[in-house]
Every structure is written in structure tokens, then in C-alpha cells.
C-alpha atoms as one frame of an Amber mdcrd trajectory, in Angstrom:
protein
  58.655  23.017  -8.917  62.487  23.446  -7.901  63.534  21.255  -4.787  64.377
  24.715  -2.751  60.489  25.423  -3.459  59.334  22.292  -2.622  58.870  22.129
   1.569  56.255  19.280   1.757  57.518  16.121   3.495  55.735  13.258   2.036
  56.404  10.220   3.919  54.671   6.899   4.538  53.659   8.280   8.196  50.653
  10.619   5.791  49.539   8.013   4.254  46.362   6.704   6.054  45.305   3.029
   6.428  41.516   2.747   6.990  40.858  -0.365   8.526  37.102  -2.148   9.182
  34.436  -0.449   8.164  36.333   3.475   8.780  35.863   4.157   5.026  32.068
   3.671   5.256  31.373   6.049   8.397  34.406   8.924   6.519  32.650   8.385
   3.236  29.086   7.271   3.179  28.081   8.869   0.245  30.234   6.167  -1.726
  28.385   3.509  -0.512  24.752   4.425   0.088  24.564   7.250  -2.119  23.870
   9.826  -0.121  23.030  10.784   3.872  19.809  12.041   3.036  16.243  10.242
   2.967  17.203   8.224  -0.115  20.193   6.812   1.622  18.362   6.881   5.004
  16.078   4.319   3.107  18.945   2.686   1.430  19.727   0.736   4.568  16.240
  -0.715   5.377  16.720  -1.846   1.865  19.578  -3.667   2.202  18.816  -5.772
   5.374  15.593  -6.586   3.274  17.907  -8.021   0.454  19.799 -10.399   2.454
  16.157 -11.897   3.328  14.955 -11.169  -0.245  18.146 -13.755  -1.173  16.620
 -16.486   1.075  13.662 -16.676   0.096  15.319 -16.820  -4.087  17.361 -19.700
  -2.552  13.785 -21.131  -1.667  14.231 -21.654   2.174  12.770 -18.351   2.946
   8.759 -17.109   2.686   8.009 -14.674   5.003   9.576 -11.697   6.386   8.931
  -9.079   8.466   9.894  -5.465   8.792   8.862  -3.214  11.467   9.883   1.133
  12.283   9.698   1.033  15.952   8.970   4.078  17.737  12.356   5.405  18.023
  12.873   5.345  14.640  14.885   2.292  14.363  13.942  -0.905  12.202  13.391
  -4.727  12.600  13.786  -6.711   9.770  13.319 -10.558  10.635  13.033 -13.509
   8.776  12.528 -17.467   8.331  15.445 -18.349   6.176  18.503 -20.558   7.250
  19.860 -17.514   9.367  23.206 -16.494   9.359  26.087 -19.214   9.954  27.630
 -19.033  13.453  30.782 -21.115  13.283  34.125 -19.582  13.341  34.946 -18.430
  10.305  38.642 -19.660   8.960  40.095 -16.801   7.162  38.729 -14.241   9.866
  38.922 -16.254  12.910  35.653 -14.555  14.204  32.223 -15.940  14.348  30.500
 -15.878  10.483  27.974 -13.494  12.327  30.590 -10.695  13.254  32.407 -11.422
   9.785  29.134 -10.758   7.787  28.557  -7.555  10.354  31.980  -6.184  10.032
  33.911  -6.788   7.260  33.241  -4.907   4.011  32.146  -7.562   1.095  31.760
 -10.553   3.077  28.677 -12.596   2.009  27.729 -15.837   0.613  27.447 -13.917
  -2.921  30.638 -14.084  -4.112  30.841 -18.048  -5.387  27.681 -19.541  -6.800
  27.132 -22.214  -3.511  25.155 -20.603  -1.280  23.152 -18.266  -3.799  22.341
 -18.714  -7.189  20.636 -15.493  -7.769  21.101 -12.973  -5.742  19.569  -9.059
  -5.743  22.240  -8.482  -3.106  25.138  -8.614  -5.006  23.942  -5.086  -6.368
  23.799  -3.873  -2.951  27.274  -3.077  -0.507  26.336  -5.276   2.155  25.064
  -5.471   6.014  28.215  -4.293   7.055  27.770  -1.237   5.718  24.316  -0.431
   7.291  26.194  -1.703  10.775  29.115   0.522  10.168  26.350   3.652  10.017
  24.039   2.864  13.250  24.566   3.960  16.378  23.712   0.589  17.227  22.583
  -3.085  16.060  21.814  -6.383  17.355  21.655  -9.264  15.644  19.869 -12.289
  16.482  20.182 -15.877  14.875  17.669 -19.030  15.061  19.905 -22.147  14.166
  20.706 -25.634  14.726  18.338 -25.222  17.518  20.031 -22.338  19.508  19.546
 -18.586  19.548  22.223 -17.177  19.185  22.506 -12.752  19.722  25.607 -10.034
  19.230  25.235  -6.467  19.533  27.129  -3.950  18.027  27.867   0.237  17.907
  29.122   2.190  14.948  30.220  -1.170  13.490  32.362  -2.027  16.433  31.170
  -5.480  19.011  30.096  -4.174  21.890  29.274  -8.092  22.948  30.652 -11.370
  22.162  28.114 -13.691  19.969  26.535 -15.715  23.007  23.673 -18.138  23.231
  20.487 -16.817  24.604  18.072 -19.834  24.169  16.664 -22.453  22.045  14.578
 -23.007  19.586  13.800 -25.119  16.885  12.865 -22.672  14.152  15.565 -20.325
  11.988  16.012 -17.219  10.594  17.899 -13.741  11.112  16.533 -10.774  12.815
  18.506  -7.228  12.442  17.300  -4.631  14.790  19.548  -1.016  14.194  19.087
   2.603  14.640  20.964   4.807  12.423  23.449   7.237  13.606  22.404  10.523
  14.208  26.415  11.718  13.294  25.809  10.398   9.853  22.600  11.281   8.493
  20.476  14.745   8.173  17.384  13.210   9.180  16.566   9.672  10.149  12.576
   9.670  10.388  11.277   6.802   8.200   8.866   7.311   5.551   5.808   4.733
   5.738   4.802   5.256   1.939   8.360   5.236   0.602   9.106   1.902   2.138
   5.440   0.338   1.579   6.056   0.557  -1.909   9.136  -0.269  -1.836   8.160
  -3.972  -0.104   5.070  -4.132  -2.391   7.172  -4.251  -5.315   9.401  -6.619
  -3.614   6.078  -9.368  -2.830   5.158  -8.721  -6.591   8.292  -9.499  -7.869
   8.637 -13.051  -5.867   5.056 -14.545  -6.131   3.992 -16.475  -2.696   6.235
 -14.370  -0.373   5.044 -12.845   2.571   6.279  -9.391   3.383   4.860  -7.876
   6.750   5.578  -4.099   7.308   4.385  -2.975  10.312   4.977   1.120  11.165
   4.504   1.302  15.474   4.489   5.161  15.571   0.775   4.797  13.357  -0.012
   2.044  14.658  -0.675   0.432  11.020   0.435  -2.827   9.979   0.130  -4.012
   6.155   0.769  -7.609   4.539   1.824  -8.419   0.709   1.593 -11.440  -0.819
   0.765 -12.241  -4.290   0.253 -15.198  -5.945  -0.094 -13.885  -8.999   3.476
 -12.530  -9.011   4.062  -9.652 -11.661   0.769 -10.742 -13.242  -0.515  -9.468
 -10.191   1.833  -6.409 -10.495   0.180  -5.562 -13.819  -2.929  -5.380 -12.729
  -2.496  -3.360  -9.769  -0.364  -0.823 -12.149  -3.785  -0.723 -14.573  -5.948
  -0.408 -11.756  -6.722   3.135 -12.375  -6.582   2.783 -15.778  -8.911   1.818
 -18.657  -7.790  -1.659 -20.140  -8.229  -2.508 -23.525  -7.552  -5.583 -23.486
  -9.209  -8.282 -21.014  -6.086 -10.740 -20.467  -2.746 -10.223 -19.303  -0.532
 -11.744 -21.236   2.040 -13.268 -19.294   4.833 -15.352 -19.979   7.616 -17.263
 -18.136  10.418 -19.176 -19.249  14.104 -20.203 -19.236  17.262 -20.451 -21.174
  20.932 -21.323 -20.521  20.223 -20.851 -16.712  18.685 -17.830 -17.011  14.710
 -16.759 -16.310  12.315 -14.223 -18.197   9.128 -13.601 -16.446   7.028 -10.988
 -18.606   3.565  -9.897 -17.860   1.913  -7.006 -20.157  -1.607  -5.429 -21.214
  -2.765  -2.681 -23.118  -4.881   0.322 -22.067  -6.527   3.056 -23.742  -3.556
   5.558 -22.614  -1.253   7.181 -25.417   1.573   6.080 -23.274   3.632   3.007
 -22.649   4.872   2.295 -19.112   7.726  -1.046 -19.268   9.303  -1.424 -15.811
  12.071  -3.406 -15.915  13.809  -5.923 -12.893  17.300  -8.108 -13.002  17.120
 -10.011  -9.862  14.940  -7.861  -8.425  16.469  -4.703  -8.957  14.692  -1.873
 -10.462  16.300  -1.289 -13.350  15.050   2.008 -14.124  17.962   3.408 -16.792
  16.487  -0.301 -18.583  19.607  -2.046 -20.435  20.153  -5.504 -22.901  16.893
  -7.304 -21.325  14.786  -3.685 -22.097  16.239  -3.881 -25.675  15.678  -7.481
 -26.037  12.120  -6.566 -25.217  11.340  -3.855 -27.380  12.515  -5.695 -30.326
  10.806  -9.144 -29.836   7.395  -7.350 -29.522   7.282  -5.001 -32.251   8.564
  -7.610 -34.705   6.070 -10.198 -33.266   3.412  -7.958 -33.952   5.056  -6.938
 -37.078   4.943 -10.533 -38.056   1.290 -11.092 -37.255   0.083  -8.147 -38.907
   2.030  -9.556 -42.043   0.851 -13.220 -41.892  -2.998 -11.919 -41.716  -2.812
  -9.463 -44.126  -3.638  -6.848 -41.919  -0.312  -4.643 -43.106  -0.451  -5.159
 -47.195   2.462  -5.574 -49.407   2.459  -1.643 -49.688   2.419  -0.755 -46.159
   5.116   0.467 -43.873   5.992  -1.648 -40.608   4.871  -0.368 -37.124   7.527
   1.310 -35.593   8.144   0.609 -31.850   6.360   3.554 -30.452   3.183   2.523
 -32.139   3.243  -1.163 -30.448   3.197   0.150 -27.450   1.634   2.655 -27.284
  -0.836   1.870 -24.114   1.193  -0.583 -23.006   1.700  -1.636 -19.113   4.553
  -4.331 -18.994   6.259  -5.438 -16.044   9.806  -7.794 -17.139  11.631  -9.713
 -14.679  15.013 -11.599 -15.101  17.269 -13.556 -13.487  20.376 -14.023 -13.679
  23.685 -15.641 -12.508  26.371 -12.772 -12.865  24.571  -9.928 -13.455  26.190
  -6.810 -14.606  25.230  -3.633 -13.605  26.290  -0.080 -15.468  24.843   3.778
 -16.081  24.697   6.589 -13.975  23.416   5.177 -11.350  24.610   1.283 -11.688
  20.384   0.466 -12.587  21.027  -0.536 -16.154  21.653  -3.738 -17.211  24.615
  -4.398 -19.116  24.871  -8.308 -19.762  24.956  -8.471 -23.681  23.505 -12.322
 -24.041  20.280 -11.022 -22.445  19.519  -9.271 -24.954  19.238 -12.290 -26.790
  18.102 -14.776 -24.663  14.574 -12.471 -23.930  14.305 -11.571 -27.666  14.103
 -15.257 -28.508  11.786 -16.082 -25.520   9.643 -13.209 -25.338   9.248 -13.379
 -29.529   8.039 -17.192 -29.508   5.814 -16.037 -27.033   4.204 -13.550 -28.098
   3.350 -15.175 -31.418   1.785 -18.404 -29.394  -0.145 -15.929 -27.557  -1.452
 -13.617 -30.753  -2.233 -16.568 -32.732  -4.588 -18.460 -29.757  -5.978 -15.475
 -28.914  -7.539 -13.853 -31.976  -9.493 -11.343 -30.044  -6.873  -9.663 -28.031
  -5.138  -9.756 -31.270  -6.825  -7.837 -32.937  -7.183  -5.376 -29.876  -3.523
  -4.683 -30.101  -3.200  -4.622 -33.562  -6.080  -1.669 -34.090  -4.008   0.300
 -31.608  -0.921   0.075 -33.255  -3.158   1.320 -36.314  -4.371   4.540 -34.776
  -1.191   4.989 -32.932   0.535   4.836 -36.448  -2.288   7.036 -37.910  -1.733
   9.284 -35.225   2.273   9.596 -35.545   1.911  10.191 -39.368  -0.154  13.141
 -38.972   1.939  14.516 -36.200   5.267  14.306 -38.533   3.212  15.990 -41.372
   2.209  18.316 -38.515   5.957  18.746 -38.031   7.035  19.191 -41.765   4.351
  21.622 -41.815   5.754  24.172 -38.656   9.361  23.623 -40.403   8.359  25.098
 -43.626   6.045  27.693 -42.252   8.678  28.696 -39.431  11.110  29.163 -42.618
   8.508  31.030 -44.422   8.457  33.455 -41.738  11.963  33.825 -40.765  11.273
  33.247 -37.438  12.216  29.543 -34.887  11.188  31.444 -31.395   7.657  31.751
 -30.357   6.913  35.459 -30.584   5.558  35.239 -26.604   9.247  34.606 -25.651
  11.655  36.649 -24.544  14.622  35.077 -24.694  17.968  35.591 -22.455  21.208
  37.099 -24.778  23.684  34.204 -23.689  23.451  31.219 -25.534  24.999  28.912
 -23.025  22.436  26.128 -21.213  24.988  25.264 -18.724  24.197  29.251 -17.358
  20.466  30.331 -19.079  17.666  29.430 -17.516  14.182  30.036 -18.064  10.532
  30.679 -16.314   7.844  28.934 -17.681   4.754  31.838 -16.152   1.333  31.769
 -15.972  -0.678  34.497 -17.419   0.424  38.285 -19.327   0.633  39.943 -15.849
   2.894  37.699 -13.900   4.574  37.646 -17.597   5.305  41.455 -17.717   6.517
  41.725 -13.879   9.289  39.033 -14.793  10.135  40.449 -17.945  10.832  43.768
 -16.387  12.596  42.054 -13.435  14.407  39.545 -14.538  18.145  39.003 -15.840
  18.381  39.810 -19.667  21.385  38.378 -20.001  20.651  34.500 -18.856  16.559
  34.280 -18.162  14.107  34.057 -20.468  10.173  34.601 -20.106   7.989  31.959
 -21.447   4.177  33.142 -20.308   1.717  31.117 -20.873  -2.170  31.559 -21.588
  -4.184  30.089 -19.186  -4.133  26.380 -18.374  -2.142  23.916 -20.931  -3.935
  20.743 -22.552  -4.568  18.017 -20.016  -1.756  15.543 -22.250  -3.052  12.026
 -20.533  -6.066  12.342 -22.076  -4.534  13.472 -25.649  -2.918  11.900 -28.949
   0.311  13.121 -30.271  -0.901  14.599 -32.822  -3.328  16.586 -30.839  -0.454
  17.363 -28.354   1.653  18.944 -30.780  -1.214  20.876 -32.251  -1.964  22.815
 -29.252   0.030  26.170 -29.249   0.773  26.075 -25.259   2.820  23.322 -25.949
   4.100  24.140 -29.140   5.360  27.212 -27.830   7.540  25.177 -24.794   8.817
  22.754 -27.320  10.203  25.302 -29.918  11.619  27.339 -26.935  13.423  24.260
 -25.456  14.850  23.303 -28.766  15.461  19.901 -27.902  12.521  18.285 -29.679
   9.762  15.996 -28.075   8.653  12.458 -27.684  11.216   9.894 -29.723  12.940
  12.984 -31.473  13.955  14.418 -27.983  17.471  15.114 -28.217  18.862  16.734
 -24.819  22.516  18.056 -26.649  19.865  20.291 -27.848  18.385  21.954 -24.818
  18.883  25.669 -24.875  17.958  26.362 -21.226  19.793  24.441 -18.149  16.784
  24.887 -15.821  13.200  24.826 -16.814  11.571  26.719 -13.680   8.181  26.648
 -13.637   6.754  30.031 -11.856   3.094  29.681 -11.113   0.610  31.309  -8.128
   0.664  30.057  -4.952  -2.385  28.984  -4.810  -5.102  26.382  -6.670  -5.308
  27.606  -9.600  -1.194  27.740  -9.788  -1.267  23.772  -8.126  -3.096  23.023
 -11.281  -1.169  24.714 -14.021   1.507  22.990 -12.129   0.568  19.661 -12.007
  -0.615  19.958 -15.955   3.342  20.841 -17.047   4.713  18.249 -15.166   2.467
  15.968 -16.389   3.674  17.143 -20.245   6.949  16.714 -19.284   6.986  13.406
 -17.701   5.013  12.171 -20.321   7.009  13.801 -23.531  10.036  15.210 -21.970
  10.640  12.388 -19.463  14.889  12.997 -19.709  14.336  16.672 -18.343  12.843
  15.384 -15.394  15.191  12.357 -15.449  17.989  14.846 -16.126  17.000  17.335
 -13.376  16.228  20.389 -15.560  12.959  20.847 -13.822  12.452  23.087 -11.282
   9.814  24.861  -9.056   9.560  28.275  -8.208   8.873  29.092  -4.741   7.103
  32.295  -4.413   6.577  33.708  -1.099   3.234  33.910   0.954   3.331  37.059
   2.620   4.799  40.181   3.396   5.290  42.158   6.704   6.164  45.350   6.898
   8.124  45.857  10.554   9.159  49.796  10.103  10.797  50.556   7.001  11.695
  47.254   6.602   9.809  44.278   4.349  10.412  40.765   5.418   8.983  37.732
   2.862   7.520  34.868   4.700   6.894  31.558   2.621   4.969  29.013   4.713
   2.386  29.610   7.488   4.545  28.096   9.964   6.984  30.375   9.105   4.745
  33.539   9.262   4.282  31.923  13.106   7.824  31.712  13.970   8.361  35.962
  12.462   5.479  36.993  14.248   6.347  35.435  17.508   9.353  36.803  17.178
   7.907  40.392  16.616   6.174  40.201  19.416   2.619  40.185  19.305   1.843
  42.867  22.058   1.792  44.902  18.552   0.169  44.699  14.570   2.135  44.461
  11.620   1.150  44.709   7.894   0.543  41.450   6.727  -0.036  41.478   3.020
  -0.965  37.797   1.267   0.254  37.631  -2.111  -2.580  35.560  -4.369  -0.673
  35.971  -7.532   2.781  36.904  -8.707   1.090  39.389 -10.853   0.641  41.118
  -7.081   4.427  41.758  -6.763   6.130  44.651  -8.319   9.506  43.507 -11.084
  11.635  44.233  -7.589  10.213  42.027  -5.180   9.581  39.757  -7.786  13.071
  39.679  -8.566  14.496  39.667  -5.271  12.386  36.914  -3.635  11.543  34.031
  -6.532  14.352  34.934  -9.676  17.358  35.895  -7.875  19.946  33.350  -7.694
  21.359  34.843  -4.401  17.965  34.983  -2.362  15.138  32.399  -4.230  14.288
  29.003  -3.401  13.938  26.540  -6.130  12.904  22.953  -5.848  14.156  20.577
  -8.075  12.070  17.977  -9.551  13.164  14.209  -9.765  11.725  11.233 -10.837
  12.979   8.812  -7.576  10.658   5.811  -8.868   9.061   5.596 -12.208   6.358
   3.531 -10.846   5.041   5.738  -8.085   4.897   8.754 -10.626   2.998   6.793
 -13.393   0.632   6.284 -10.404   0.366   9.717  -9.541  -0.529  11.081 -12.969
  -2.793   8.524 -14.060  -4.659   9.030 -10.701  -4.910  12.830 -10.755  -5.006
  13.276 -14.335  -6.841  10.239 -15.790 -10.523   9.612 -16.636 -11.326   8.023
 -13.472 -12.873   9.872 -10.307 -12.952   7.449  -8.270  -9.351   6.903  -7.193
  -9.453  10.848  -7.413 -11.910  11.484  -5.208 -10.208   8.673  -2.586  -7.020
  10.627  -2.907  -8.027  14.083  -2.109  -9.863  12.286   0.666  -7.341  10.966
   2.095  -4.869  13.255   1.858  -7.504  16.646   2.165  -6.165  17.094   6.111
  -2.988  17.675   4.739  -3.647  20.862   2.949  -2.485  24.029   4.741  -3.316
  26.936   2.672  -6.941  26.775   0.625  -7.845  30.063  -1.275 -11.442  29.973
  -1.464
């Protein structure tokens, strides 16, 4: 660009300073993640941490966590609380430093905390720098001391308010109504949030009390992540009386490792560094997985169980069934991925091979029985994965044999591009044929299927990939199943499953997303899953035809109608009801549908989920659909 061109003064009067905590309230996003209910959460979260920290540093055990009826939170605890003195590189109290001042915290040397799950987090700062207000209040050296605060700013000095010879922090703060789209609390999402939290530090007590319900709830477990296995298994059938369960240490580092099989054909490993979920896994996950299939491996060998002729277990078939809950701590722990929940610290891969390895062989050789328990399910699991690769081999050579990879059911979209194609996974040859004829040739695809798909928690592999539901989804994805999964492979960008709005469609539903969080678990992870949101109803108002999607909506239209007068109400039961047009223009069209996309927030909670709707067990079943049976709004009977 030529100087006579160039009109832009660029001085140092446009460059902006932020100062305090301004970045955090102009860019929240970068330090809670985002300003919707997961960041909303976020903050709760981090309070909880700082408390979480005490109670690692062993002068903490109980803490307490209240949603008042405004919609703001109390977190309190019995720890040290927070230093008051002046601090000497600030010159402000250590209170208003912690409060104010982006990455200030006793987590930067290795004097005040050891361990800390904190130092993953961004700090109390930041949650004061996004509520409209907070007080603090501090029990120490046998004073009371309290500061309140707005936005991030003092509003008060730090002042003594009375005495008292206990100690410990409470945080009371409302979050700003300028920052986030919704600040109503979730009870569930934060119970099992603090659940987690009393598993993963046996003999803490976490209170959370919720004053708009009027509930209160206490964990504590003694039993630690032994304790966290077993409530995990609790609605599923164990194989395998004794939790294995293992604790040790190495170059001042701790492994904590409790795991037990079940009859399920799937293995569910949750992983923690310093009590941080670790969902994306990382060294301590691979350290894992290789200590226990070689331990195994080894056992097998030494008892002549696997002959001289035999081919090792592979991974998959050692745990198959298995429920294992790893915890580590660590001194600098390194964090890395997506989204910073993956371990990265290379000598833990090491240091939990080694430990986990010697003890699983201890364990295996005192306990013959639950040896052997293991070992016959790594047999059938084996068994099972043979037949499904000659199942495999088999397809190939037939699908070559017939010059054909697509399922003939499919029709498939003329652009080859997944970052653009897209396609509907339907229920059924009529809802098939209306989105065939209404859809976009030219980046959707039609997938229908025939009737409901195998119920996979209840399946092997090998039956799995024999069913030809599935086998139809798997060849149209192209990007393989199970260990073979490959996502560079994935023709389609979105996966949208299109189902009835109604039971029947709820249960197709729920039966794909189970398959897919079971076998295609990085589609979900990915967010390549979506839901189709067909519309309810349709009212004619002259010669016009408006599509209503939710009863409360169909309220809201016909109040504003006006209803002095009757209007055609039509309630669609199937998608097969709608002509290609209207099926087009209100659940396929970019421009006018609504899709939900499906995410995987906590691994955990999903597991849960499945096993409990789609498990052998009634029970837990039947107490779920009680329980939640006054929250269903639309019933076609």
C-alpha cells in the first residue's frame, strides 16, 4: 500500500491498556469458556476449588455450597481462610489481592500448596470480575474479617466485623446479568459435579444445599473412588465381587486406582489429575492401559491359560466390562488438548505403568477367583472380536464381489465434501420417501431405516456388526467403528437424526445415540450429531400456514390469534404426515429448521444415562420415569 493510500494514523494513543480485571468482563469467553450454562457453572466451580485446595493441604474437611433464592451462591469453608495482611508487592490487603488481581494465588510456588486442582482453573478473581456483586468473609487469627465488592471493583474497605475462634472463607456472589445469557443454576449439574468432588477426596464433607427446592444433600465417602466405583456399577451387573483398588506413590507423585468388571461389552475408565476430569485422558490414561493388559497378559502366560500358540489379548479385550476410576496427583501438572483436560506430563506415564503393573499382578495372583473372572472375559471378548474381523473380511470381499460400498437404502448427496454434506438418519419408508423427494440432492443424503435398531448395551460386537440397521449407518459414514474408527474418514459433517415426534420416535432416538456413544463415541465427542426438530402442529390462519413446535408455543400463536375465533389445528404424529414441501421447509432447510446438537458435557453422567435406560435392570428404570414422569408434556397414547 503506497503512503498517499495509506490514511490510518496509528499512534500509541489506539493502543489500549486493560488494567484489573477489564480483560475478563471484555472477554469472558477466554477465561470461562463461554457465557452460557457451562460457564455460568464454571464459576461455582472455581470458588469450590480454592476450598477443594484446603482440604488437599489437609486443614480443610468440610464445605458448604448453597444457590440462594436469587440465584446467587455461597460457598463456605473450614480451611485456614484467606490471609489478611497487607500484601508487599500490591500494597492491598491479601483478601482484595486474591479478589482482584488476575493470577494471584498461593499456587504459583510449592509453599502453601503442594497439589493443587486450582492451578487448572483462572482464579477467584475472575468469578469477582463477572458478578454484579461479592462479599467475602474471612475467619482468622480470631477475627472476622468482611469486603464487598461489584464487577470486580471494592465497594468497601476489608474491616473487622467480629470474632471468632474458628477459620475458613466464605464467598457469597451473584453473577452479572450484563455478562451471561442466563444465570439460573442447575441443581443436577452441580450435584454431580460436588459428588464427584467427595469421591475423589475420601472423608470430605461437601454440603450442597439448593433454597429455591428447599433440598439439601451431603457427600462424604470414606471409601474414596472405591466408593466411586461402586456407585458407577450400581446399575450394572458385576462380574466380579471385589473392587480392586490400589494406592500408591512414587517420586512425589500419587496413583489411586479403583476398577471392576461387569457383564457390559463396554469399558468405562474415567480419568482425574488433581482432581480434574480429565476427559480427553493423556500419559496417566496410557500408562494405564498398558500396565493392565500386559499384567493380564502376563498372568494368562504364567498359568498356561494363553499356550505357546496363542495370540496376546489385545487391549480392547481386557477391558472389555471394565469400570475404572484413576486418580493422580501431581506437583506441576501439565495440562494440553482441545480443551486443556488431557494430561500431558510424560513421566506419568511411567510412574502409573510401574505402579499400577506390580499391582495388578499382587492382586491376580492372591485372588485366584477374580482371576479367573477377568481372564474368561478377555476370552469371549477375544472370541468375540475374531469373529467380528472375519465378519469384516467377509463384507469387504462380498462388497467387491458386487461392485457396490453404499447400502442400496441410501441415497446419497452428489458433493463429496463433509465439511458441506450432511445426512438424515429417518425412520421408516414413508418419512424416507417425503425426504428423498424434498430434500437437497446436491449435499443431503437419506439414510431410512427399518423399524427400531438393535438395543447395542445388551449386544457383542460381533452381533453389533451383524445386524443390517447398523451395518447400513457404518458403511454410509465411512469412517469405520469401534477401535478402527477413523474420523478423516467421515463422509457426512452432520449426522441428523430425523425421527417422529412422539414415543415411538423418543425410542428410535434414544437407541442411535446409544450406538453412537457406545461405537462412535468421537462423533458425539466431535459434534457431528444432531437432532431434528420437527414441528408439532400446524394452523392454518387464512391462506396462510404457520408451524408451531412446542405446546407452549402453540399457546403464545393462539393467544395471539385471538381466541374469540377457531383455527385449523392439525397435529403432526409422524413426518410421514408432511408433504416433501413442508417437510423441507420446516425440519431440512438450513434457512428455517432447528437442529440440536448433541454433546457429550460429562462422560460420567451419560454412561449413567444409558446403562439406566438401556440396561437389564428395571428397577433404576422404573425410579427414573417415576421421577421424572411429571415432566413429560406431550404423551401420544
Amino acid at each position: 500500500m503506497t503512503k498517499e493510500n495509506n490514511k490510518r494514523k496509528y499512534t500509541a494513543e489506539e493502543i489500549q491498556v486493560l488494567t484489573g480485571l477489564e480483560p475478563v468482563r471484555l472477554r469472558p469467553g477466554m477465561y470461562i469458556g463461554s457465557t452460557g450454562s457451562k460457564g455460568l457453572h464454571h464459576l461455582v466451580y472455581e470458588v469450590v476449588d480454592n476450598s477443594i485446595d484446603e482440604a488437599l493441604a489437609g486443614v480443610c474437611d468440610t464445605i458448604f455450597i448453597s444457590i440462594n433464592e436469587d440465584n446467587s451462591i455461597t460457598v463456605s469453608d473450614n480451611g485456614s481462610g484467606i490471609p489478611v495482611e497487607t500484601h508487599p508487592q500490591t500494597g492491598k490487603s491479601t483478601v482484595e489481592t486474591v479478589l482482584t488481581i488476575l493470577h494471584a494465588g498461593g499456587k504459583f510456588n510449592n509453599g502453601a500448596y503442594k497439589v493443587s486442582g486450582g492451578l487448572h482453573g483462572v482464579g477467584v478473581s475472575v468469578v469477582n470480575a463477572l458478578s454484579e456483586y461479592l462479599k467475602v468473609r474471612v475467619k482468622r487469627d480470631g477475627k472476622i474479617y468482611e469486603q464487598e465488592f461489584s464487577r470486580g471493583v471494592p465497594t468497601t474497605k476489608l474491616k473487622i466485623i467480629g470474632d471468632s475462634e474458628e477459620t475458613g472463607t466464605t464467598i457469597l456472589f451473584k453473577p452479572d446479568k450484563e455478562i451471561f445469557d442466563e444465570v439460573e443454576f442447575d441443581h443436577e449439574t452441580l450435584e454431580f459435579r460436588f459428588r464427584e468432588m467427595a469421591f475423589l477426596n475420601k472423608g470430605i464433607k461437601i454440603i450442597l444445599e439448593d433454597k429455591r427446592e428447599n433440598k439439601k444433600q451431603e457427600f462424604h465417602f470414606e471409601g474414596g473412588i472405591k466408593a466411586f466405583v461402586e456407585y458407577i456399577n450400581k446399575n450394572k451387573t458385576k462380574i466380579q465381587e471385589n473392587i480392586m483398588y490400589f494406592d500408591a506413590e512414587k517420586d512425589n507423585s500419587t496413583v489411586e486406582l479403583a476398577m471392576q468388571y461387569t457383564d457390559s461389552y463396554s469399558e468405562n475408565i474415567f480419568t482425574f489429575a488433581n482432581n480434574i476430569n480429565t476427559q480427553e485422558g493423556g500419559t496417566h490414561l496410557s500408562g494405564f492401559k498398558s500396565a493392565v493388559t500386559r499384567a493380564i497378559n502376563d498372568y494368562a502366560r504364567r498359568h498356561g491359560i494363553l499356550k505357546e500358540k496363542d495370540n496376546n489379548f489385545q487391549g480392547n479385550d481386557v477391558r472389555e466390562g471394565l469400570t475404572a476410576v484413576l486418580s493422580v496427583k501431581l506437583m506441576e501438572p501439565q495440562f494440553e488438548g482441545q480443551t486443556k483436560t488431557k494430561l500431558g506430563n510424560s513421566e506419568m506415564r511411567g510412574i502409573v505403568d510401574t505402579l499400577v503393573s506390580e499391582s495388578m499382578d499382587r492382586f491376580l495372583e492372591e485372588n485366584p477367583k477374580d482371576a479367573k473372572i477377568i481372564i474368561d472375559k478377555a476370552l469371549k471378548a477375544s472370541h468375540a472380536r475374531e469373529a467380528a474381523r472375519k465378519a469384516r473380511e467377509l463384507s469387504r470381499k462380498r462388497s467387491i464381489l458386487d461392485n457396490t460400498t453404499l447400502p442400496g437404502k441410501l441415497a446419497d448427496c452428489s458433493l463429496n465434501d463433509p465439511s458441506i454434506s450432511e445426512i438424515f438418519i429417518v425412520e421408516g419408508d414413508s418419512a424416507g420417501g417425503s425426504a428423498k423427494q424434498g430434500r437437497d440432492r446436491e449435499y443431503q443424503a437419506i439414510l431410512p431405516l427399518k423399524g427400531k435398531i438393535m438395543n447395542v448395551e445388551k449386544a457383542t460386537f460381533d452381533r453389533v456388526l451383524g445386524y443390517e440397521e447398523i451395518k447400513a449407518m457404518i458403511t454410509a459414514f465411512g469412517s469405520g467403528i469401534g477401535s478402527e474408527f477413523d474420523l478423516e474418514k467421515l463422509r457426512y459433517g452432520k449426522i441428523i437424526i430425523m425421527t417422529d415426534a412422539d414415543v415411538d420416535g423418543a425410542h428410535i432416538r434414544t437407541l442411535l445415540l446409544t450406538f453412537f456413544f457406545r461405537y462412535m463415541k468421537p462423533l458425539v465427542e466431535n459434534g457431528n450429531i444432531y437432532i431434528a426438530q420437527p414441528p408439532l402442529y400446524k394452523i392454518s390462519k387464512g391462506k396462510k400456514d404457520y408451524y408451531v413446535y412446542s405446546d407452549n408455543e402453540l399457546e403464545e400463536i393462539m393467544n395471539e390469534f385471538g381466541r374469540d375465533k377457531e383455527y385449523p389445528i392439525q397435529r403432526y404424529k409422524g413426518l410421514g404426515e408432511m408433504n416433501p414441501e413442508q417437510l423441507w421447509e420446516t425440519t431440512m432447510d438450513p434457512e428455517t429448521r432447528t437442529i440440536l446438537q448433541v454433546s457429550v458435557e460429562d462422560a460420567l453422567a451419560a454412561d449413567e444415562i444409558f446403562t439406566m435406560l438401556m440396561g437389564d435392570r428395571v428397577k433404576p428404570r422404573r425410579e427414573f420415569i417415576q421421577k421424572n414422569a411429571k415432566l413429560v408434556k406431550n404423551l401420544d397414547i
